[in-house]
C-alpha positions as CSV (number, residue, x, y, z in Angstrom):
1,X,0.0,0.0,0.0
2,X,2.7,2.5,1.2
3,X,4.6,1.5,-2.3
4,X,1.4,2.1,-4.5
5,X,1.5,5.9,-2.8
6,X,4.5,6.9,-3.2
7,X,3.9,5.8,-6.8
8,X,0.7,7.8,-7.3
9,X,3.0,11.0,-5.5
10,X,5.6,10.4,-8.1
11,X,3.2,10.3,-10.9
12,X,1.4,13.2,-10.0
13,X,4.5,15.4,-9.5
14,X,5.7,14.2,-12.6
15,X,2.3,15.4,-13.8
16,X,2.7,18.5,-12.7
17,X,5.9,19.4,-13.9
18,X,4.9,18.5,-17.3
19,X,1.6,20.8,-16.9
20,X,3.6,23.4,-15.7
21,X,6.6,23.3,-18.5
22,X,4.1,22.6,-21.7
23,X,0.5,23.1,-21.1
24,X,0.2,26.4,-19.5
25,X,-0.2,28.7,-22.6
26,X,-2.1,31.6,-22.8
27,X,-3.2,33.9,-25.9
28,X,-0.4,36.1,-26.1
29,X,-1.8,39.6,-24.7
30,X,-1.0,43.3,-26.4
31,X,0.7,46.2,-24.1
32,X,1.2,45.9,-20.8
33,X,5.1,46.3,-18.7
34,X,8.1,44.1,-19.4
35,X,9.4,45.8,-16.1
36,X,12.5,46.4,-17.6
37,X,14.4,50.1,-17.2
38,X,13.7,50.2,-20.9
39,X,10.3,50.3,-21.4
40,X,7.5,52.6,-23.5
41,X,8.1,55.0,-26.7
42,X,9.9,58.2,-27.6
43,X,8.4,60.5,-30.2
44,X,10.6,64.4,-30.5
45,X,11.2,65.4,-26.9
46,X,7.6,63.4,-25.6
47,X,7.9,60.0,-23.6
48,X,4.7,57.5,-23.4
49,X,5.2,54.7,-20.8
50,X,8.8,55.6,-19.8
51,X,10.0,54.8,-16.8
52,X,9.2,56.9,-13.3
53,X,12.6,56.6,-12.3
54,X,14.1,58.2,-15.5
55,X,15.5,61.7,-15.2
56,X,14.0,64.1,-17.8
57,X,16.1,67.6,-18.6
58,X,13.6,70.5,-19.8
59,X,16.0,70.6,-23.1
60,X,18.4,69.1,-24.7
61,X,21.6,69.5,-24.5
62,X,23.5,68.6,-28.0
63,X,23.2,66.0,-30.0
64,X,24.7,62.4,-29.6
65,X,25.9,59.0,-31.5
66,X,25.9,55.7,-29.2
67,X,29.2,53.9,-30.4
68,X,29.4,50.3,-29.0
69,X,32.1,48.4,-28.5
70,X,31.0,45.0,-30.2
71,X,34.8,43.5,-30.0
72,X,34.7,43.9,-25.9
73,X,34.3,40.6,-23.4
74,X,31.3,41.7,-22.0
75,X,29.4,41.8,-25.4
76,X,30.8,38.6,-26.4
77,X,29.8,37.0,-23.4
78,X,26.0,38.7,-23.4
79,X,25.8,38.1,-26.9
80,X,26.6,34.1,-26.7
81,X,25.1,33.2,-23.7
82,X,22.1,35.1,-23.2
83,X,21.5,36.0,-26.4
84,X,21.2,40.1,-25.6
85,X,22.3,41.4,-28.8
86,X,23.5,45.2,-28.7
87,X,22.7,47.6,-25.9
88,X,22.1,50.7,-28.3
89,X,18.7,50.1,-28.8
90,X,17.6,50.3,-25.7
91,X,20.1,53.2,-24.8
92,X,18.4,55.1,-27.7
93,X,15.2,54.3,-26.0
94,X,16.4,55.6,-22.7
95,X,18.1,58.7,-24.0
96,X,15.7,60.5,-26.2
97,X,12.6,59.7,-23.3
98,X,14.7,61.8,-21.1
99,X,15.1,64.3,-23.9
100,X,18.7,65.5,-22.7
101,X,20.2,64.5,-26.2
102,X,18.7,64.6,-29.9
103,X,20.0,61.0,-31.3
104,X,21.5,60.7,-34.8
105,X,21.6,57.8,-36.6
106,X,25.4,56.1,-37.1
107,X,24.6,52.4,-36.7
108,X,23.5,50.0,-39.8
109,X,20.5,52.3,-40.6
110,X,23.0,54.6,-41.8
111,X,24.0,52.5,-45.1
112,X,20.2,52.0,-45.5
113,X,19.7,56.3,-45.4
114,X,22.7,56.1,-47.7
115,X,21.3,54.0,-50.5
116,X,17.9,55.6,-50.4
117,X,20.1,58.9,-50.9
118,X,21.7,56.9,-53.7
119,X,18.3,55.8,-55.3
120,X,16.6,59.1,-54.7
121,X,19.4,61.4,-56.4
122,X,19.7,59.1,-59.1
123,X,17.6,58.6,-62.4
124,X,14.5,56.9,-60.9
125,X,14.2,59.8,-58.0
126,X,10.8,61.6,-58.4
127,X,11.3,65.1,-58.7
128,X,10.8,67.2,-55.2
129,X,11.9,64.8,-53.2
130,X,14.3,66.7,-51.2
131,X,17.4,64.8,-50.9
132,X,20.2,67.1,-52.0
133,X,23.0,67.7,-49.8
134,X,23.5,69.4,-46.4
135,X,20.9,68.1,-44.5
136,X,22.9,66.0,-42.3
137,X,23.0,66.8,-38.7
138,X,26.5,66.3,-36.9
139,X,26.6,64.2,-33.5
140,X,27.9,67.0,-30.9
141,X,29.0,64.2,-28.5
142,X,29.3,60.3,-28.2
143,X,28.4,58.1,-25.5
144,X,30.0,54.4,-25.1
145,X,28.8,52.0,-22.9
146,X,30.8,49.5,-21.0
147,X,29.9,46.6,-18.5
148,X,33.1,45.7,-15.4
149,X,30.9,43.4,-13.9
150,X,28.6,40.9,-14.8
151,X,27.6,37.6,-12.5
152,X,25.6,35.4,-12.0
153,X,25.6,33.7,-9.0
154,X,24.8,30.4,-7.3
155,X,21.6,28.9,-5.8
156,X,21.2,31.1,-2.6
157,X,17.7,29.1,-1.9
158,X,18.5,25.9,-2.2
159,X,17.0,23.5,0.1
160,X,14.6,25.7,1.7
161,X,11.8,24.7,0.7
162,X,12.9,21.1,0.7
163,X,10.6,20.0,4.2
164,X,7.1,21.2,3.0
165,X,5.9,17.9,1.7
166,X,3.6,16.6,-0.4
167,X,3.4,18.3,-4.7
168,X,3.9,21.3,-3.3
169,X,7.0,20.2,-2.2
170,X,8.4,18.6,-5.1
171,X,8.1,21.7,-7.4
172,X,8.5,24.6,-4.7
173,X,11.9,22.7,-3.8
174,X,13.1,22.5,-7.8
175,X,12.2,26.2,-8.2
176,X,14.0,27.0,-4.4
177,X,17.1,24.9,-5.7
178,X,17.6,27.1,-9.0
179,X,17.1,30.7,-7.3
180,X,20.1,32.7,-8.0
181,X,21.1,36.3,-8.6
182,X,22.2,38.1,-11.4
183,X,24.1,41.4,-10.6
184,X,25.5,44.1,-13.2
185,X,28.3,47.4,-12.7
186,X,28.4,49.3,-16.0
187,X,29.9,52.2,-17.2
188,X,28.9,55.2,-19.3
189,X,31.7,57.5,-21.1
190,X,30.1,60.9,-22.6
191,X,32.9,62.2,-25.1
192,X,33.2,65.6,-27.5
193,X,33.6,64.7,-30.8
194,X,35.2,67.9,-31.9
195,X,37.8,68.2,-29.4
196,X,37.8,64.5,-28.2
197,X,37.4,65.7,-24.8
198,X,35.8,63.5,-22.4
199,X,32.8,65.4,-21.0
200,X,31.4,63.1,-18.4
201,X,31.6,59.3,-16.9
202,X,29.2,57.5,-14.6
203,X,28.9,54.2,-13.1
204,X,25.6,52.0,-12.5
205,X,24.6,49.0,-10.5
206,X,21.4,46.4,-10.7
207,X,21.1,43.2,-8.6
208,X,18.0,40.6,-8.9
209,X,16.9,37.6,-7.8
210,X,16.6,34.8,-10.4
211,X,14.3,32.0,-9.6
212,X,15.1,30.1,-13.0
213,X,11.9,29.2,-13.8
214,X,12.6,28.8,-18.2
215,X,12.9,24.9,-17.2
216,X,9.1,25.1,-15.9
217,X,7.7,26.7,-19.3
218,X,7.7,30.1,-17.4
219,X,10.1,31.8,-19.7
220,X,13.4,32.6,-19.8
221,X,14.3,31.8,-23.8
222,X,16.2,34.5,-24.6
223,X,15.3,36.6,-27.5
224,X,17.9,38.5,-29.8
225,X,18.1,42.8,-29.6
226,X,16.5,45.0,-27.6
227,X,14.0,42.5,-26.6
228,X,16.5,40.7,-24.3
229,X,17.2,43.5,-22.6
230,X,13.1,43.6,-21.8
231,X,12.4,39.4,-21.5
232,X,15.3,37.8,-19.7
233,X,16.5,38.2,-16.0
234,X,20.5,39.0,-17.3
235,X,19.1,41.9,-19.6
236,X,17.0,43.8,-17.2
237,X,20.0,43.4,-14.3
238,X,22.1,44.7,-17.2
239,X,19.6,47.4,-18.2
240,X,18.6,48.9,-15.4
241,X,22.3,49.1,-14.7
242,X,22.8,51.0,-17.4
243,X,19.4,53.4,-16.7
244,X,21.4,54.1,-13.0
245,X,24.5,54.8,-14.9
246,X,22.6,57.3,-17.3
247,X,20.2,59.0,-14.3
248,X,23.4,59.9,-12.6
249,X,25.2,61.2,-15.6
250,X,22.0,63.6,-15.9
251,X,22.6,64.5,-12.3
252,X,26.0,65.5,-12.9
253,X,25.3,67.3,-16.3
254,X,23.0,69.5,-14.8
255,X,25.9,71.3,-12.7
256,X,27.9,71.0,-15.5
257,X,31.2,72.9,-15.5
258,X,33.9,72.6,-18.2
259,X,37.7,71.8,-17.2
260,X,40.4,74.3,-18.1
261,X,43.7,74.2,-18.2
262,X,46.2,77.8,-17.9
263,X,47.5,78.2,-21.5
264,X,44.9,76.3,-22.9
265,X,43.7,72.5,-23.5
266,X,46.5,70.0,-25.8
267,X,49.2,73.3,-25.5
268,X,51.2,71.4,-22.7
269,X,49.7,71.1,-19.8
270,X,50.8,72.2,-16.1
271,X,53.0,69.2,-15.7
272,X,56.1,69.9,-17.7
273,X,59.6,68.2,-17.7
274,X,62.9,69.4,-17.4
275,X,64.0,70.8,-21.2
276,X,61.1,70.2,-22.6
277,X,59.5,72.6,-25.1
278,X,56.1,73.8,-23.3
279,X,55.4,76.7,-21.2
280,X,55.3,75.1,-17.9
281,X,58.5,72.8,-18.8
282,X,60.8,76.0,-19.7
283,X,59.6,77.4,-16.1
284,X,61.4,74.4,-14.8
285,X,65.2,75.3,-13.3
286,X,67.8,73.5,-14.8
């Protein structure tokens, strides 16, 4: 008797699991919150559905290019294992909500402005179109994003639930045993891209808790682009690192207040060397 119900137990909790990881679908619903840092639209200088915790400036400030670099660890590492693509998207999403830069366009849908420029200025172009020269607007400054930490750590759950007994038990306990938690440090560089001057640099931090449900049918296949960023665990640890690292650049920008150097900036500097050829070297006593 005791042998028939631990049967039935097992063949229910293996029922369970197989509800739970392939019959639990529901019609896919339209709108809603990813609760991701990245979230909503941009349109000009309006936000719809942007996050509260986003810092907004009354104008711009210049306009900016988002240079990635795709060659970096970090980006290999998101890209291969969770499947996060770039981070640009989502910056782009981030920045113009906040409407402290205008974005230009200097990623792929560049070559795609430059062959319709091509097709339009050619033969086939209907007349009136507007494409001649001198319409394109120059990027003022450049941000670059960086990640120095990513981890994702191991079970800190595990076994906790392991006493309550029963179903219940069985699948709280495999959900308990896979909790982990997925932390993020980025960094944000703002440069001049006339003088090459860096202008500001700001750090961020996320932290989460990942119960690593994806096994159970509850998610957790990661999706390529922005949309990682919005669907998986890793991307909205990495995100909303980022978002901190880009609300606190704001901060600082708003008591923005240039660097100078005596004599000027690239002329020398105040640190010469003995008989060298620059005004605060020559002040140097032999």
């Amino acid at each position: 008797m005791t042998t028939l119900m631990t049967m039935a137990a097992r063949a229910a909790a293996a029922g369970a699991v197989a509800m739970l990881s392939g019959c639990l679908a529901t019609t896919p619903s339209v709108g809603g919150s990813s609760g991701s840092a990245a979230t909503g639209a941009a349109a000009g200088g309006s936000a719809e559905g942007a996050s509260s915790s986003l810092e907004r400036c009354a104008e711009p400030l210049g306009t900016l290019r988002i240079e990635e670099n795709t060659s970096a660890g970090w980006y290999t590492t998101y890209s291969s294992r969770y499947r996060t693509g770039s981070t640009v998207p989502a910056l782009r999403l981030l920045v113009q909500q906040s409407n402290c830069f205008v974005i230009v366009e200097r990623g792929r849908g560049l070559q795609g402005m430059t062959q319709e420029r091509q097709l339009i200025r050619g033969e086939e172009g209907r007349a009136g179109s507007n494409f001649g020269g001198g319409q394109m607007v120059a990027a003022d400054y450049m941000m670059s994003p960086e990640v120095i930490l990513s981890d994702k750590g191991g079970t800190r759950a595990g076994g906790v639930l392991a006493g309550i007994g029963g179903l219940a038990g069985t699948a709280l306990s495999a959900v308990a045993g896979s909790m982990s938690t997925n932390e993020a440090s980025t960094i944000l560089l703002l440069v001049d891209n006339r003088s090459g001057v860096q202008i500001s640099a700001s750090e961020g931090y996320s932290k989460n808790i990942d119960f690593g449900l994806s096994g159970w049918g509850f998610g957790g296949g990661a999706a390529g682009g922005a949309g990682a960023f919005t669907s998986t665990p890793e991307g909205k640890v990495l995100m909303a690192a980022f978002a901190d690292s880009y609300n606190k650049m704001v901060v600082a920008l708003r008591s923005y207040k240039a660097q100078t150097v005596k004599g000027g900036l690239g002329t020398g500097g105040r640190l010469g060397v003995q008989g060298g050829s620059t005004d605060a070297a020559r002040g140097i006593k032999k």
